[in-house]
C-alpha positions as CSV (number, residue, x, y, z in Angstrom):
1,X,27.5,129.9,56.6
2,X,28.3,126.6,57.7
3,X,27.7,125.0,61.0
4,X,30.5,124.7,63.3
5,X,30.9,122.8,66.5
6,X,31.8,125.5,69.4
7,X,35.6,125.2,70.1
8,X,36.2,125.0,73.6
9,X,39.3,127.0,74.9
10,X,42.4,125.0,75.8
11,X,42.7,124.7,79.5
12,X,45.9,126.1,81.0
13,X,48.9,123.5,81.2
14,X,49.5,125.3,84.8
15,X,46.2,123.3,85.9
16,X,47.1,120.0,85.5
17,X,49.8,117.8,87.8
18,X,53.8,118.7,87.5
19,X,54.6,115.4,89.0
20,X,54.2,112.0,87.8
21,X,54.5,108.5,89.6
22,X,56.4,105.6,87.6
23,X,55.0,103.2,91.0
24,X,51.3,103.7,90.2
25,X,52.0,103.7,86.1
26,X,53.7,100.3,87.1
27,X,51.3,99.2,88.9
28,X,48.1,100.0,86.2
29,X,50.6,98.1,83.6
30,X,50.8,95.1,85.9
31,X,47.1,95.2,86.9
32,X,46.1,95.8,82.9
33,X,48.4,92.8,81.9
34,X,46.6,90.5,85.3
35,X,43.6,88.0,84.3
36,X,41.4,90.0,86.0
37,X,42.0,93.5,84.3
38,X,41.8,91.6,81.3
39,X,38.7,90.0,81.7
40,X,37.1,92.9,82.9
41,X,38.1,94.6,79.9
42,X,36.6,92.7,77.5
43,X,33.6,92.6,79.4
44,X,32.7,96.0,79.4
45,X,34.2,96.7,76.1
46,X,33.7,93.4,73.8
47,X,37.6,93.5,72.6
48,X,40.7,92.1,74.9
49,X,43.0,95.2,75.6
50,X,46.8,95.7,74.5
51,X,47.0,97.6,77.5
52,X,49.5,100.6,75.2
53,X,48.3,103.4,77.4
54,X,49.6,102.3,80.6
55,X,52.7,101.1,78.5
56,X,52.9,104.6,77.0
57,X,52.4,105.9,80.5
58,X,54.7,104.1,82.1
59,X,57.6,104.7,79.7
60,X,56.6,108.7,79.5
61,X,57.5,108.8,83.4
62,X,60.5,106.8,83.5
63,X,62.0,109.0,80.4
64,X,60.5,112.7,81.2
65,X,58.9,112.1,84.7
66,X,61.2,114.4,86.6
67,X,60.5,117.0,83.7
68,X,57.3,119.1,85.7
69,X,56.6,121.2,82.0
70,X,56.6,117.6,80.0
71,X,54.7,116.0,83.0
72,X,52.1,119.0,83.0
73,X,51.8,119.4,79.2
74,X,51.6,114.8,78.8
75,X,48.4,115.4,81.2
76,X,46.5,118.1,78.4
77,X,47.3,116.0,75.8
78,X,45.6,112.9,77.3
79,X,42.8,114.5,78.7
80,X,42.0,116.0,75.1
81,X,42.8,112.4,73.8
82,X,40.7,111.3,75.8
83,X,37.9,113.8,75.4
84,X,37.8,113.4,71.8
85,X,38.1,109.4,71.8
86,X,37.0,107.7,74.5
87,X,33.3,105.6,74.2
88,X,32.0,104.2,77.3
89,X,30.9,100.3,78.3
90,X,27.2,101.6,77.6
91,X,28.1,101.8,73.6
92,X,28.8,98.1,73.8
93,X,25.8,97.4,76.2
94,X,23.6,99.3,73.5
95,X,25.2,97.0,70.4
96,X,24.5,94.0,72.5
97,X,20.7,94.5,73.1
């Protein structure tokens, strides 16, 4: 019998947020696309950032953010994106040593 990683269940869409705000996915865009956000970037992560979530963020909420299902059901999907994907700084700090 082959190992198998345990499967976690899908959380509920009903627990996540049914509203979006286009004002704070504008203003991550604008503070990803500033010198500092960039900087910081590639300091903790070693690469300069093209800054497409907060682009696919922002134009999510002006095109489906008065759509509570869409909103709720956007949120899963990132947090599972980003459960699966996301390293943190501390990978780059343990390549640099």
């Amino acid at each position: 019998m082959p190992d198998s990683a345990p499967v976690e269940p899908q959380q509920p869409v009903e627990q996540y947020p049914s509203q979006i705000s286009c004002t704070e996915a504008f203003d991550r865009l604008t503070e990803c696309y500033s010198i500092g956000g960039l900087v910081r970037h590639y300091y903790r992560y070693g690469e300069f950032n093209r800054c497409s979530k907060e682009i696919e963020r922002f134009k999510f909420c002006i095109l489906h953010g008065s759509d509570p299902v869409r909103v709720q059901q956007w949120y899963r999907e990132e947090w599972e994106l980003n459960k699966r994907t996301k390293g943190t700084s501390e990978d780059v700090w343990q390549l640099r040593r």
